[in-house]
C-alpha positions as CSV (number, residue, x, y, z in Angstrom):
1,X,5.1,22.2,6.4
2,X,7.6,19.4,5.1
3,X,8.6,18.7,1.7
4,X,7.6,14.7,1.1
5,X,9.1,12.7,-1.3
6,X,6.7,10.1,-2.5
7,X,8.8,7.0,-4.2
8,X,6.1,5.3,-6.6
9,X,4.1,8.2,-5.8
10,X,1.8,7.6,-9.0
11,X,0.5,4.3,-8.0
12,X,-2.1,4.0,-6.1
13,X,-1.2,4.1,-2.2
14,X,1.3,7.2,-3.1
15,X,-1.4,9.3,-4.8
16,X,-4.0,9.1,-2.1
17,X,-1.4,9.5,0.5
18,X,-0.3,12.5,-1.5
19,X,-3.5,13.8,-1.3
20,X,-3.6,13.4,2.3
21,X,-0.5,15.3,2.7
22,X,-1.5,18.1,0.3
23,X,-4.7,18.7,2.8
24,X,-2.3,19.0,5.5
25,X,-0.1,21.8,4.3
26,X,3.1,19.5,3.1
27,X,4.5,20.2,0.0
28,X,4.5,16.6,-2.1
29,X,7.4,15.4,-4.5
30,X,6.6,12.9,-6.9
31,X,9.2,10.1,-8.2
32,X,8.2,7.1,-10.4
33,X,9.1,5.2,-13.0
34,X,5.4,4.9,-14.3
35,X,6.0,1.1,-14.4
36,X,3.0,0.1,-13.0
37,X,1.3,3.3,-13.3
38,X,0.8,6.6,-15.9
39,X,1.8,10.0,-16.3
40,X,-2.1,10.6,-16.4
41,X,-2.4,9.9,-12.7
42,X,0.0,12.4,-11.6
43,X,-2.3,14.7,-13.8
44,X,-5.4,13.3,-12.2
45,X,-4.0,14.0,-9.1
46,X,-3.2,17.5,-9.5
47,X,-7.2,18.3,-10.4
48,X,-7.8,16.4,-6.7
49,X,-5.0,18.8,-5.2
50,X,-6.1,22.1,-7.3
51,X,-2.2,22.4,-8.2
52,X,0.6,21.0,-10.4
53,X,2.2,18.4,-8.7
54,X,6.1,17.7,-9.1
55,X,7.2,14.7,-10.2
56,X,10.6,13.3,-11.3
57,X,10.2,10.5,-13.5
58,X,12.9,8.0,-12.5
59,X,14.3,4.5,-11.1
60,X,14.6,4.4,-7.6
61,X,17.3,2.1,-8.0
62,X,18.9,5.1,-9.6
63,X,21.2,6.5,-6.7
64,X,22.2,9.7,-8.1
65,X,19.4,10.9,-9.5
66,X,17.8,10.3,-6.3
67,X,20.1,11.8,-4.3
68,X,19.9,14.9,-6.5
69,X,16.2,15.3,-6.1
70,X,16.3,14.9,-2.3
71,X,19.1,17.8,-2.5
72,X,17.2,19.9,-5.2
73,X,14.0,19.5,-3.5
74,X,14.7,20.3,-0.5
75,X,13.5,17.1,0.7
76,X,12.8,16.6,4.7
77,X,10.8,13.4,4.6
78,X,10.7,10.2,2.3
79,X,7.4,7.9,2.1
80,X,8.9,4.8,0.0
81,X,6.0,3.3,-2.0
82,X,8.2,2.1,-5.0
83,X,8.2,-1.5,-5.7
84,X,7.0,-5.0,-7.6
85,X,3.6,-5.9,-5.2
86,X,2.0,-8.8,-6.6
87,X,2.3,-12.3,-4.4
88,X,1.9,-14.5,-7.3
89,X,4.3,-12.9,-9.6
90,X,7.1,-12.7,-7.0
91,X,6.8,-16.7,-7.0
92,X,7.5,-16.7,-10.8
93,X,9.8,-13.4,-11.0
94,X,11.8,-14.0,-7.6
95,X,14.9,-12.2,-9.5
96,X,13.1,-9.1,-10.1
97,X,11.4,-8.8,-7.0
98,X,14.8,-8.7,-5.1
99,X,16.3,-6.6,-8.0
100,X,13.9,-3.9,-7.5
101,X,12.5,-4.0,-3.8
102,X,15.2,-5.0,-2.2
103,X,18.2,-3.5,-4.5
104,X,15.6,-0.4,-4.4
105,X,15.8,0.2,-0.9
106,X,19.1,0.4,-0.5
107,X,19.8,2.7,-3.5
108,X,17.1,5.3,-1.6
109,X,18.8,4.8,1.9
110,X,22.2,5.5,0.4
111,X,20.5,8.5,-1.5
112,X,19.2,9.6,1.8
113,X,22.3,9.1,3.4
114,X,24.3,11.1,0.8
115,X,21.5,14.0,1.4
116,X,21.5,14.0,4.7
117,X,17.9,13.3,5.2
118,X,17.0,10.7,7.5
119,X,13.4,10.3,7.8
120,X,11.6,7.4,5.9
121,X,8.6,6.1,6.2
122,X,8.9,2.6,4.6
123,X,5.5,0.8,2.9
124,X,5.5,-2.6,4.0
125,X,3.1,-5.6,4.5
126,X,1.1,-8.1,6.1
127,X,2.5,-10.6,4.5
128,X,5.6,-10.4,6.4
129,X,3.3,-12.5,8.9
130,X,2.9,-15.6,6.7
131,X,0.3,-18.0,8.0
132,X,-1.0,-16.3,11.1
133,X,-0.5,-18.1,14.6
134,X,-3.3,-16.4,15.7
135,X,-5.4,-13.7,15.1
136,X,-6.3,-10.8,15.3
137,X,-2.1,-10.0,14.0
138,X,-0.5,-7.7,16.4
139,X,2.9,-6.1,15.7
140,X,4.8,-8.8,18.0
141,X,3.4,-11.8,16.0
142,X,6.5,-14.0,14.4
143,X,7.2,-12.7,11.2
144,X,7.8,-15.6,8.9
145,X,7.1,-14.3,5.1
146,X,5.7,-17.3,2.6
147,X,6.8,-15.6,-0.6
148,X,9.5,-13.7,-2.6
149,X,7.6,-10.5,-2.0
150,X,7.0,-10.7,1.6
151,X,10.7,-11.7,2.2
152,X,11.6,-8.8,0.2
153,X,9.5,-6.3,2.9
154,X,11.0,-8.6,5.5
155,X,14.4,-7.9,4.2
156,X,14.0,-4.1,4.3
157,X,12.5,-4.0,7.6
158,X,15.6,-6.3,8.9
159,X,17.7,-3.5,6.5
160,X,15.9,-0.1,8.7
161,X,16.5,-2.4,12.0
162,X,20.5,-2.3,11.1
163,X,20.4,1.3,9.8
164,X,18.6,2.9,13.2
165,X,21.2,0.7,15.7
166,X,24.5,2.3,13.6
167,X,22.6,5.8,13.9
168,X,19.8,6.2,15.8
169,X,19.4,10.0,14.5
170,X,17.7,8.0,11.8
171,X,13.5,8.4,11.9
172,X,11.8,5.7,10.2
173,X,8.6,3.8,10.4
174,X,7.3,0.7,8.9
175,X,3.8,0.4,8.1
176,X,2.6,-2.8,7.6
177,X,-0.7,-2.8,5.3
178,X,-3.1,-5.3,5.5
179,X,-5.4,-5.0,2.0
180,X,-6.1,-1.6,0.9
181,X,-9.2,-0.6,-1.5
182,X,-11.9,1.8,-2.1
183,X,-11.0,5.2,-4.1
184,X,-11.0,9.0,-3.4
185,X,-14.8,10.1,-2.9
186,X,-13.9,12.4,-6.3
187,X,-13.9,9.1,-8.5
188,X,-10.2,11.0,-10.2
189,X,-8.1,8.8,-8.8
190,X,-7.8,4.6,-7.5
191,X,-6.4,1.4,-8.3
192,X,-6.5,1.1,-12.2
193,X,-3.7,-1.9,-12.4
194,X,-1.9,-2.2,-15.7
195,X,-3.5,-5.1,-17.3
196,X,-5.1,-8.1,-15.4
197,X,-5.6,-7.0,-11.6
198,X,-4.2,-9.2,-9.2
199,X,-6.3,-7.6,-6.7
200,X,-10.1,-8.3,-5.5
201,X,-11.8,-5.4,-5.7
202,X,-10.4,-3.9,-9.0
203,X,-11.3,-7.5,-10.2
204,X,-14.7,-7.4,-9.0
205,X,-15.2,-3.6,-10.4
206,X,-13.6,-4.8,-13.5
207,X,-16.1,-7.3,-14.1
208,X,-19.4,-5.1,-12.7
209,X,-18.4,-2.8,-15.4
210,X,-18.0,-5.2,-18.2
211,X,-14.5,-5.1,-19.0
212,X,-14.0,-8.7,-17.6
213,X,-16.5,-11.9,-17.6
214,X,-16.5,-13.5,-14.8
215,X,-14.4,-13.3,-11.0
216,X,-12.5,-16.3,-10.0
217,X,-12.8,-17.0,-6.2
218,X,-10.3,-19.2,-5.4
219,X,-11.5,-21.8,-2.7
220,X,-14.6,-22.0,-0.8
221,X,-13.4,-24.9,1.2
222,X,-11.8,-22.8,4.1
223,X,-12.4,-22.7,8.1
224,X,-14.5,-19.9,7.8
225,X,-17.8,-18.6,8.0
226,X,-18.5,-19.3,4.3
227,X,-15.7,-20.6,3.1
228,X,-14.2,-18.1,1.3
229,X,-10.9,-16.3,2.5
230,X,-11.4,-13.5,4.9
231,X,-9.1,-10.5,4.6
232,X,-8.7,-7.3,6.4
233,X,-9.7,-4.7,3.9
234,X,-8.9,-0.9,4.5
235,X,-9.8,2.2,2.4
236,X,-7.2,3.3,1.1
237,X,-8.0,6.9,2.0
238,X,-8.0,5.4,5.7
239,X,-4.5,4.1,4.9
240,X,-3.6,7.1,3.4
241,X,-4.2,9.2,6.7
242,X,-2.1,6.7,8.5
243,X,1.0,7.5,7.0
244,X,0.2,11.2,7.9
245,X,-0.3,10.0,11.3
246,X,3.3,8.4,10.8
247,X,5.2,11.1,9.4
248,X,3.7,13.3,12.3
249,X,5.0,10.7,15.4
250,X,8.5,10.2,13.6
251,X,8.8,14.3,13.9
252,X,9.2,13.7,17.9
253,X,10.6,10.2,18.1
254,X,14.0,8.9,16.3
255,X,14.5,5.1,15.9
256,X,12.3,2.4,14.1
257,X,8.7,1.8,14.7
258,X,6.3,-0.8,13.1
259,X,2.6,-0.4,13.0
260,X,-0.3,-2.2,11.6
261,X,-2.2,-0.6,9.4
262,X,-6.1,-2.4,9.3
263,X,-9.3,-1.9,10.5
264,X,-9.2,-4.9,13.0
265,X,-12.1,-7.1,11.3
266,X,-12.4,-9.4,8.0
267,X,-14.8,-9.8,5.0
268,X,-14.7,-12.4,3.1
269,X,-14.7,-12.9,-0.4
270,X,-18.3,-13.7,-1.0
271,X,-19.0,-10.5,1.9
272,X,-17.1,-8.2,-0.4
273,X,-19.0,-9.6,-4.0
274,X,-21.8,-9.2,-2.0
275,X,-21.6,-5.4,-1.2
276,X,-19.9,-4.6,-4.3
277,X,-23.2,-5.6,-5.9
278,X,-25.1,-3.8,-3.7
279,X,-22.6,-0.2,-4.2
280,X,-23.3,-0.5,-7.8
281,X,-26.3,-1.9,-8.6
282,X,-24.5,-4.6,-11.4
283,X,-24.3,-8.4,-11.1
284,X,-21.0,-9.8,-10.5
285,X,-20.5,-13.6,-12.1
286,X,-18.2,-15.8,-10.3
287,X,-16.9,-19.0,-10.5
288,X,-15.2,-21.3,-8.1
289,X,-11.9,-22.0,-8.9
290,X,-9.0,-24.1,-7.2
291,X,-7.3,-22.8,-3.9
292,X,-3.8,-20.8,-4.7
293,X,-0.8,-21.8,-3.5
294,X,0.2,-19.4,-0.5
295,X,-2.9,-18.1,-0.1
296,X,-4.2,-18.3,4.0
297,X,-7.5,-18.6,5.6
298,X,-8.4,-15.2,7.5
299,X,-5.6,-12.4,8.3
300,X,-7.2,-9.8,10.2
301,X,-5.2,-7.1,12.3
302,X,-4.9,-6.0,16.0
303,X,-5.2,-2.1,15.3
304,X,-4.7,-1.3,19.2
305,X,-1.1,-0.6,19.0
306,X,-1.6,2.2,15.9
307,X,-4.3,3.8,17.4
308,X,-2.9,4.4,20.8
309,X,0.6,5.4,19.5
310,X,-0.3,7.3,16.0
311,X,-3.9,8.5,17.1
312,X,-5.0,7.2,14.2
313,X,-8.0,4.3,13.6
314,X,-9.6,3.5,10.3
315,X,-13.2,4.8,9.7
316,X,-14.7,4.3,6.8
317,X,-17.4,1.2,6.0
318,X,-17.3,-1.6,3.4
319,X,-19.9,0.3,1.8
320,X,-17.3,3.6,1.3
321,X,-14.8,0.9,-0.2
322,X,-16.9,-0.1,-2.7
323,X,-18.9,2.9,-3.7
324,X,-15.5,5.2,-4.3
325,X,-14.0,2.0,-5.7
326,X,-17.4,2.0,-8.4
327,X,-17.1,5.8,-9.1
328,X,-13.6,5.9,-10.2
329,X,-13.9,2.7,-12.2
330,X,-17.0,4.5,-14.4
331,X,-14.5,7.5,-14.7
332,X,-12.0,5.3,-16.6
């Protein structure tokens, strides 16, 4: 049994991975600033965990205070979920986005550094891929990152690379998600955004419950089947298992590893209104609306590399996604 400290553990990655780890005997540390998440969740959480979960509420730019939870804590293992995740914004808010990822990341390796604890699994991204080459994505395609937030997770990775030459004692791992959704089967805890979702599917639930009017799909004019854009969407209970998987291979091997974390196939936008419907039984209105700028065709992942290394594959349907994902939107 480790102790895990979950960086942005509130949100919604870190509370289903905290689940995960729970169920597999580790003892879970929560720190977050609550800045895109609530206290509630952590409360939420411990009803899914059946006990009182710690959590430190705190900046993760804030060294010492870091530091002194790793040392308190008795930390052994860090999963670093903290950070600013929304494409669109990092356009407008480039400042903050380096402020806090990247600034962020620094401030927890030299709190890990100072605590002697050397094991970090880093939450990174797809996007770090830009506009694929080809698909499906494996881990040697050329990263080229198309926005502020995917050159921050870019920038860390490049940061971990550095760190695990000058001291290859160092364990780390980054995990590069493609789009994570769906909820825990309880309905207690999933992605409840504060305010507008930049995501699909809280969007989509948002609106099958009432809360919103209509879903704006944004260009059907793409080269795909139906000319919507095709993602590669994975439940986040899936992804959550994954970083177990992680945490377990860094245990026997030092250095930096990258993995993709997908299921290997897309849906596309109209695929995903489409089941979403059928999960819950409500209409969901949508409008066509102008193509973003940024946004790509299909991005789907090669899975091969994760599943032979890590043991680890992604199970559960589009139908899992959306039913959990319509359960814990009723509950809130």
């Amino acid at each position: 049994m480790s102790n895990v400290l979950l960086t942005g553990g509130a949100g919604y990655i870190g509370s289903h991975t905290a689940v995960a780890l729970a169920a597999a005997g580790h003892r879970v540390v929560v720190y977050d600033n609550f800045s895109n998440s609530e206290p509630a969740a952590v409360q939420r959480l411990a009803q899914v965990v059946g006990a009182p979960v710690v959590t430190i509420e705190g900046d993760v730019r804030d060294t010492a205070l870091l530091q002194r939870t790793l040392l308190e804590q008795k930390i052994d293992a860090v999963i670093h979920f903290a950070g600013l995740k929304a494409v669109g914004e990092s356009v407008l808010k480039p400042i903050d986005y380096y402020a806090n990822n990247v600034q962020g990341a620094i401030s927890l390796l030299q709190a890990m550094q100072g605590a002697g604890c050397k094991t970090l699994v880093f939450s990174s991204s797809a996007t770090v891929y830009g506009d694929p080459h080809y698909l499906p994505i494996d881990e040697a395609h050329p990263t080229r990152a198309t926005s502020p937030y995917g050159r921050c997770k870019l920038h860390i990775e490049e940061i971990l690379a550095d760190v695990s030459v000058a001291d290859p004692s160092w364990r780390l791992a980054a995990l590069r998600y493609f789009n994570p959704v769906g909820a825990h089967p309880s309905g207690l805890i999933g992605e409840n955004p504060n305010g507008i979702p930049n995501n699909l599917m809280p969007f989509v639930a948002q609106v099958a419950v009432g809360k919103l009017p209509q879903l704006n799909v944004f260009g059907n004019d793409y080269d795909t089947p139906d000319g919507t854009g095709v993602r590669d969407y994975i439940h986040v209970m899936d992804l959550a298992e994954g970083h177990l998987a992680a945490l377990k291979f860094l245990m026997q091997h030092p250095g930096l590893h990258t993995f993709n974390l997908g299921t290997g196939r897309g849906y596309s936008v109209l695929e995903m209104i489409k089941a979403f419907e059928a999960a819950s039984g409500k209409p969901v209105p949508y409008t066509v609306a102008p193509r973003r700028a940024g946004d790509i065709a299909s991005c789907y992942a090669s899975v091969e590399f994760s599943a032979q290394t890590l043991n680890w594959r992604a199970t559960r349907s589009l139908k899992d996604m959306c039913e959990s994902s319509w359960k814990f939107q009723q509950n809130i």
